[in-house]
C-alpha positions as CSV (number, residue, x, y, z in Angstrom):
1,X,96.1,126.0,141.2
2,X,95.3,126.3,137.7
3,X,98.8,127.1,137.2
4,X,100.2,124.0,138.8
5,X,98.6,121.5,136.6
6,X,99.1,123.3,133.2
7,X,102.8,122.9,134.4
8,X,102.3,119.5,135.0
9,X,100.7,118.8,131.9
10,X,104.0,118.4,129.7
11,X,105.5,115.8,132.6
12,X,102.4,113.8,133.1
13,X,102.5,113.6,128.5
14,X,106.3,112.8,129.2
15,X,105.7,110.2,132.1
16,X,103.2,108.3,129.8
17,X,105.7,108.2,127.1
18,X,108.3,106.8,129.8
19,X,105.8,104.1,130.7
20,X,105.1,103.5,126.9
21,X,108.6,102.6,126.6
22,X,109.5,100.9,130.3
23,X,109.9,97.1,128.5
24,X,112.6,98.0,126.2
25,X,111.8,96.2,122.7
26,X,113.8,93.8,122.1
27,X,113.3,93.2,118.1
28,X,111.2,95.2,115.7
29,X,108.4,93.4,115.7
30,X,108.0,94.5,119.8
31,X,109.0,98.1,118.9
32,X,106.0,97.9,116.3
33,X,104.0,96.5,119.4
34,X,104.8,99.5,121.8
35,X,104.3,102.3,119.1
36,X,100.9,100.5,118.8
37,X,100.3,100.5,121.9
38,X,101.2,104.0,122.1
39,X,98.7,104.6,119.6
40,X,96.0,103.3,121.3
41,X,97.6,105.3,124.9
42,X,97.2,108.7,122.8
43,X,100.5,109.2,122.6
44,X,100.5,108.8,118.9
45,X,97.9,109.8,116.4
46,X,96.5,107.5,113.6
47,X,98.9,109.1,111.0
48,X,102.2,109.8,113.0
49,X,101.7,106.0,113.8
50,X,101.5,105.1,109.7
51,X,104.8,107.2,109.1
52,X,106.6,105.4,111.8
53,X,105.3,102.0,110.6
54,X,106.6,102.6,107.4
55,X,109.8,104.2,108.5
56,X,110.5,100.7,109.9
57,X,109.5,98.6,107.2
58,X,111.3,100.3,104.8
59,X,114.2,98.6,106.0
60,X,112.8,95.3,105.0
61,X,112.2,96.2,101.3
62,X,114.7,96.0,99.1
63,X,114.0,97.9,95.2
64,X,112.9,95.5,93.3
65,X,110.0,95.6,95.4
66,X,108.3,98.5,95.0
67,X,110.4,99.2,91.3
68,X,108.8,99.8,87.9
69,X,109.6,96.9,85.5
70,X,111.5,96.7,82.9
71,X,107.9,96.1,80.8
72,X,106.4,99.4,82.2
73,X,109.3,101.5,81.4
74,X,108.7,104.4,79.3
75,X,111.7,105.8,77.1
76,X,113.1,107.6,74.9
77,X,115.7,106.5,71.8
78,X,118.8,108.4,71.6
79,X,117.7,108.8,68.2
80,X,114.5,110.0,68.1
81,X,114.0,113.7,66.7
82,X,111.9,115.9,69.4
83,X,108.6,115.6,67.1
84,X,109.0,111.7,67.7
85,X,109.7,111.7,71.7
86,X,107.6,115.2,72.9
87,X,104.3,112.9,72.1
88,X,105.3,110.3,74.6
89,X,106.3,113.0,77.2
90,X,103.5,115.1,77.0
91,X,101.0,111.7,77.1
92,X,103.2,110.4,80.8
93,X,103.3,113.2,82.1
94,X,106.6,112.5,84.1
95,X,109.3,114.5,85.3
96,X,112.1,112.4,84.1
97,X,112.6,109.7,81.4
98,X,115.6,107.2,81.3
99,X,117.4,107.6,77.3
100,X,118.3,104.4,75.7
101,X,121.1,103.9,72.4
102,X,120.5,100.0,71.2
103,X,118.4,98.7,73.4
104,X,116.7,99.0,77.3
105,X,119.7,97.8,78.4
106,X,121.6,101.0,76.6
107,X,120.9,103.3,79.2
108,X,123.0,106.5,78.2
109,X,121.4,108.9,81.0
110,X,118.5,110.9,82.3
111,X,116.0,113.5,80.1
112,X,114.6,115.7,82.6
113,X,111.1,117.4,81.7
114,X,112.1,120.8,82.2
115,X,115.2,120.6,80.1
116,X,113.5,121.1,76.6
117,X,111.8,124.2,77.9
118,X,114.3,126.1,75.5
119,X,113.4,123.4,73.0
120,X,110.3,125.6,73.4
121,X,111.2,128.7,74.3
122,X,114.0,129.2,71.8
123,X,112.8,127.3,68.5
124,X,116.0,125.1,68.6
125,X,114.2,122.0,66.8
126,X,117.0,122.2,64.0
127,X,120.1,121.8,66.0
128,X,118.4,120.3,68.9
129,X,120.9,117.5,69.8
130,X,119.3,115.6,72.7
131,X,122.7,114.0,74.4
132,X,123.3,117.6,75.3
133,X,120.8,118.2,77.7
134,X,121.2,114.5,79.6
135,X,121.8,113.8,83.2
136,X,124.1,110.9,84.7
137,X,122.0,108.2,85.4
138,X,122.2,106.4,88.5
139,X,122.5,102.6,88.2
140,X,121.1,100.5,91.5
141,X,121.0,96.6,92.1
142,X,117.7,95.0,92.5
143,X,118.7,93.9,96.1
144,X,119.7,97.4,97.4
145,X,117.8,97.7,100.6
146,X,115.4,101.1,100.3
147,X,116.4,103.3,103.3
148,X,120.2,102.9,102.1
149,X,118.7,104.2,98.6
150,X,116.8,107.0,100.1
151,X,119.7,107.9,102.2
152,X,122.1,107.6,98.7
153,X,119.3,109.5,97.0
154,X,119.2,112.3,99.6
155,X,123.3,112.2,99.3
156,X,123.8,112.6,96.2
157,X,120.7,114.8,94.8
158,X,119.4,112.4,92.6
159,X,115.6,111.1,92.2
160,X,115.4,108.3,89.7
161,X,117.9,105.6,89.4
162,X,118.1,102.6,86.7
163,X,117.5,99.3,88.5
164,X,120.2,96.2,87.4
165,X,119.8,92.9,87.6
166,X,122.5,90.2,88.3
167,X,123.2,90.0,84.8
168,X,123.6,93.6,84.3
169,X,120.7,94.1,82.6
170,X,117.8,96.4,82.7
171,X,115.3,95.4,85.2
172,X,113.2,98.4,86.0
173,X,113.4,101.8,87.1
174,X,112.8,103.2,90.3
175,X,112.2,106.9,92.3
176,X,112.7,108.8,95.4
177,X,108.8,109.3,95.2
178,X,108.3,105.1,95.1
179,X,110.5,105.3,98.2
180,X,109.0,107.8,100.6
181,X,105.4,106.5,99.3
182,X,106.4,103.5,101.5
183,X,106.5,105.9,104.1
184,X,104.3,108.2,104.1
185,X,101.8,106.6,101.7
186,X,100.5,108.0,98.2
187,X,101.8,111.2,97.3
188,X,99.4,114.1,95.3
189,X,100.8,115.8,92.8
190,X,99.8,118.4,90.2
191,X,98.6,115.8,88.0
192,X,95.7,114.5,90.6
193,X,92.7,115.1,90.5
194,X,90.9,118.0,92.6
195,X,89.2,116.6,96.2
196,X,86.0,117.3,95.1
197,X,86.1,116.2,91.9
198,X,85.9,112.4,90.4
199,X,87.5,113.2,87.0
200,X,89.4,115.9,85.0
201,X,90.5,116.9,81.7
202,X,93.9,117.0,80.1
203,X,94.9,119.4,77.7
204,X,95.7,116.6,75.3
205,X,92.1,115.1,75.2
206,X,92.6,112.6,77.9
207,X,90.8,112.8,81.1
208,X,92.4,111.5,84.7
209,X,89.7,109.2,86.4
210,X,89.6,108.5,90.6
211,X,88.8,105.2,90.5
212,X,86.5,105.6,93.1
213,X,84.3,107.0,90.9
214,X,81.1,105.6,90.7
215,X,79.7,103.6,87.3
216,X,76.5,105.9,87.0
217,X,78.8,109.0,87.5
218,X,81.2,107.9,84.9
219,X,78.5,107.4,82.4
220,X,76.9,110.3,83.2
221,X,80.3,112.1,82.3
222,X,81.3,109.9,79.1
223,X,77.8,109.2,77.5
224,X,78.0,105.1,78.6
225,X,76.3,102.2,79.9
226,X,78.6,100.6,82.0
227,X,77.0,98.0,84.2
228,X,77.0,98.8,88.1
229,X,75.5,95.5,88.4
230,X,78.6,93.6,89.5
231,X,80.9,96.6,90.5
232,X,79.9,99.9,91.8
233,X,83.2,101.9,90.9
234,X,85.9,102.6,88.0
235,X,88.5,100.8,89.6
236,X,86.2,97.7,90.0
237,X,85.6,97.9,86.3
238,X,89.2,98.1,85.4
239,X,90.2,95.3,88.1
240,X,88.0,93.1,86.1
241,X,89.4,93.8,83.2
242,X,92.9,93.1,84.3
243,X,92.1,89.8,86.2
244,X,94.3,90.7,88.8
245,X,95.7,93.9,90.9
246,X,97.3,96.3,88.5
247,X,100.8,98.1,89.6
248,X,101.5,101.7,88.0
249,X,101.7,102.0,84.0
250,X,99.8,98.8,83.3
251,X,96.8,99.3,80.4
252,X,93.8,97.5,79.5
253,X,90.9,98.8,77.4
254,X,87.3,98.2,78.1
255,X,84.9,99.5,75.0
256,X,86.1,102.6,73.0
257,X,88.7,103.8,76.1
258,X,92.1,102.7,76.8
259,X,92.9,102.8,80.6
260,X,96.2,103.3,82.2
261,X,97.2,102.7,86.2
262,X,98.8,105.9,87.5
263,X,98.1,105.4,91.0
264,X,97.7,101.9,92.5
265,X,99.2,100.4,95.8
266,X,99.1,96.6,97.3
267,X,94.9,96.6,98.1
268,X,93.7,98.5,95.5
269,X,93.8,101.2,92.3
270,X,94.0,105.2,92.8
271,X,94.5,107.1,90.0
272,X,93.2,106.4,86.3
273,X,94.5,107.9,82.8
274,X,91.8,107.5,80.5
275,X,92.3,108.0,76.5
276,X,89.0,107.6,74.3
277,X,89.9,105.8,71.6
278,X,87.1,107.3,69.0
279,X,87.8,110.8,69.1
């Protein structure tokens, strides 16, 4: 007996699905509606349901939605010796950086990180010229739809592209990560902070902040007296001090720190660089 059910088990999971799906959607928004519903059956858990959800709506973004502006853009002047630009790299902490000649517009290609590792390595400051080491840059209107530019990113190998406006100017820049963020939602790297943990060090002095992390606790750790009267977290603070929901790379500086958006998504702030100003 107990071998006759387990070998029902897999067609009573597929009947369910079959039922799931009996009314055939006929849009998105009724697809949405049966995966829900789905959800709610079991069929789907909490997170496969969030993939999915994003999956579809993806197709109803287009960059300049989710892109980093034109005014957020950090980059790096043709030229600009490596003691000028290996500052700014080192303070980002990004893996790419887009190279400009004249202007933003100027866009000459793609530094990546790792390329200046014999910079390093091999004590070539002297003849270091850096148009050697760039990349092609990718150019991509503002109106590209994202799942064609994950699909062309994914084609062609590349994870950063230069968004264009209609004028064929600079607008903003934007990367595979933005894209499957939409997705699958925020994605850790080696620059976040530790799960148990509310802030940690840099190397370079600066510290990386969750913004969850409570007012007392902050104070505690950097010797102040913030007020928890009105907000009871970091990210509350720094809200405040912006006047409105921060995207990624803006900065504001409350009392002797600067603050700077790493993380941040359509409801609320993640991820915090902080940089004491009195050292």
């Amino acid at each position: 007996m107990s071998e006759d059910r387990s070998s029902n088990e897999p067609k009573s999971w597929l009947n369910k699905l079959t039922q799931a799906f009996a009314h055939e959607p006929k849009n998105r928004q009724e697809l949405l509606e049966v995966l829900r519903e789905a959800h709610q059956n079991k069929l789907l858990d909490s997170e496969a349901l969030a993939i999915v959800e994003g999956a579809i709506q993806v197709a109803d973004l287009q960059v300049r939605d989710i892109m980093v502006p034109r005014s957020q853009m950090i980059s790096i002047k043709a030229n600009q010796t490596p003691k000028e630009f290996l500052p700014s790299i080192i303070d980002a902490a990004h893996s790419r950086y887009p190279v400009v000649g004249e202007s933003l517009d100027d866009v000459i290609g793609i530094l990546l990180a790792k390329d200046l590792l014999p910079l390093v390595l091999l004590d070539q400051q002297p003849n270091f010229n850096i148009k050697d080491v760039l990349r092609p840059a990718t150019f991509v209107p503002e109106s590209k739809r994202l799942n064609v530019l994950l699909r062309e990113f994914r084609a062609n190998h590349n994870h950063m592209a230069v968004v264009i406006d209609e004028y064929g100017g600079v607008a903003g820049l934007v990367t595979i990560e933005d894209v499957l963020e939409q997705i699958v939602g925020d994605i850790e790297d080696e620059h976040d902070v530790e799960e148990d943990s509310y802030v940690k060090p840099l190397p370079s002095g600066d510290f990386l902040v969750k913004a969850l992390t409570p007012i007392d606790s902050f104070n505690e750790s950097f010797d102040t007296q913030f007020s928890d009267d009105e907000f009871d977290t970091v990210g509350g603070l720094v809200m405040s001090a912006f006047g409105h929901l921060p995207k990624r790379n803006e900065v504001t500086e409350i009392g002797e720190f600067r603050f700077r958006v790493l993380n941040a998504d359509s409801r609320r702030i993640h991820l915090l660089r902080l940089t004491p100003l009195v050292r």
